[in-house]
N, C-alpha and C positions, 0 to 999 in steps of 0.2 A: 705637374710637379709643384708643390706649395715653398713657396720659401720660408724658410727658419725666422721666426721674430727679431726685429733689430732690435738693441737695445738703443734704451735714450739715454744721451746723457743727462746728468742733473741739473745741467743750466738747461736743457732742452723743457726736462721734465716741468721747471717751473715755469718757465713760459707759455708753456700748454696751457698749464694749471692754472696762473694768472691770465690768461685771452679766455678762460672757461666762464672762471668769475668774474671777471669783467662784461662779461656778455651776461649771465647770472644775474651780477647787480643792475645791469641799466635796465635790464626786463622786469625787477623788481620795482625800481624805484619809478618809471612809469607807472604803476598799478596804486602809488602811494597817493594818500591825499594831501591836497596841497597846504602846507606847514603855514598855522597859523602866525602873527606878530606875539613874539612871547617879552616879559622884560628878561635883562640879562641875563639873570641867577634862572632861568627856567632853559633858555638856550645853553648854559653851562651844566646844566647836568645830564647826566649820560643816560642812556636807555636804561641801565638796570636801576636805578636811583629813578626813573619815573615809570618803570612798570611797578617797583615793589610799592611806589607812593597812590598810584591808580589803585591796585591793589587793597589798600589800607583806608584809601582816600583824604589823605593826609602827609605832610610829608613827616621826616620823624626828625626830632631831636634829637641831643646830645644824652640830658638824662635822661629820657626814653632808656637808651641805648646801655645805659649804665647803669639803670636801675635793677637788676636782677643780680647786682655782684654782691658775692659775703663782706664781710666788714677790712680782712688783709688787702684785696682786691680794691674793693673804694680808696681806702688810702694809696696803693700802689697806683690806681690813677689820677688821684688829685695831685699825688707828689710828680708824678708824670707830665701830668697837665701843666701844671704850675713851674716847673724846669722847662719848659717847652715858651712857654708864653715868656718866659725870661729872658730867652736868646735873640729879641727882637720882635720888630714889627712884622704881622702874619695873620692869616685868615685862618679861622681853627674855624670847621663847619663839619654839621652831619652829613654823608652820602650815603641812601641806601644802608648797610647794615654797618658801616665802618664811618669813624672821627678821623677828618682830614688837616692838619697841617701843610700849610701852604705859603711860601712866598709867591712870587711868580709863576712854580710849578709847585706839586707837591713834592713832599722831600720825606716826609712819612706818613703813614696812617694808624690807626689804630682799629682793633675787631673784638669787642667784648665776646669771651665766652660763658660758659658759667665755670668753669674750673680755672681760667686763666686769661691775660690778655695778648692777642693777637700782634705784635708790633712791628711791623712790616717797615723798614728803613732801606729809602736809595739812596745809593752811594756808586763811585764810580770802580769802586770794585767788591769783591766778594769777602767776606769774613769768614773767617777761619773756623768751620764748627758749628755754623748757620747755615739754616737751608738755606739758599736763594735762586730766584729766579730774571732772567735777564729780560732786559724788555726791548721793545722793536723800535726804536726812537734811532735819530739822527745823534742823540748823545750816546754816549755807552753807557748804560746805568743799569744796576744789581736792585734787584729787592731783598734783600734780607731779613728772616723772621727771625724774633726772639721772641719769646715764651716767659711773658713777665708772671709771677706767681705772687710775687711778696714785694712789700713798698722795698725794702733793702734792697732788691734790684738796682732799683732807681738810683746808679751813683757808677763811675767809673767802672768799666769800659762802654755801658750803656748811654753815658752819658756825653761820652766824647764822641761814640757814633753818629747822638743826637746832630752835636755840635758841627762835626762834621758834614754831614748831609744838609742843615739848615747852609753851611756856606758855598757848596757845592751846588745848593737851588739856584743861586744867585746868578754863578756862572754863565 
């Protein structure tokens, strides 16, 4: 006589799940070679920002990054840029395919397309009308994308999201 499958619960389920990769990772990271002395800024960037740099064999710039936009677009992010660098002191650097805004953490990023700019803002909740995505941190914090197209963007309620999130990093 077979018994009928239990169901798990879903704290159950993650537990499994987590003891699976847990065992997963330690058997990986045995197999790893041992991590060279790197300076700061190499220890600070993350896997996809140093495979696409191996990749390339170089890491990439700012105007790299910004060089393929039409002439509305340039201006939408120099006016961008230049509102950003205004709100204080901050580390504005390239990662990988996106320009990072940073106090302490980051607080926005930005993703050149060719039709439009990418502007991905955390905040500690979600905006009304924007996609967002929530992230797995100890804070509670949103991503939320806007779809800059034209410098005119760049100006209220854009702006105050800015402003918001840059005080938000600090927290």
């Amino acid at each position: 006589m077979s018994r009928p499958p239990t169901k798990l619960s879903a704290r159950k389920k993650s537990l499994t799940k987590s003891k699976t990769l847990k065992n997963s990772k330690s058997s990986a990271e045995s197999l790893k070679a041992p991590k060279l002395s790197a300076p700061w800024s190499e220890k600070a960037k993350g896997s996809v920002t140093l495979h696409l740099e191996s990749l390339h064999g170089r890491p990439f710039t700012e105007s790299e990054l910004i060089d393929g936009l039409n002439e509305d677009l340039r201006d939408a992010w120099q006016k961008l840029r230049a509102f950003a660098a205004s709100l204080g002191p901050q580390r504005i650097y390239a990662s990988a395919l996106s320009i990072m805004f940073a106090r302490k953490v980051s607080y926005f990023f930005v993703r050149p397309k060719k039709t439009f700019i990418e502007v991905w803002i955390f905040l500690p909740h979600t905006i009304e009308g924007l996609k967002f995505t929530s992230s797995a941190t100890n804070k509670v914090r949103y991503c939320n994308l806007f779809k800059l197209v034209h410098p005119d963007q760049v100006e209220p309620p854009l702006t105050d999201w800015l402003r918001e999130a840059f005080d938000f990093a600090e927290r």
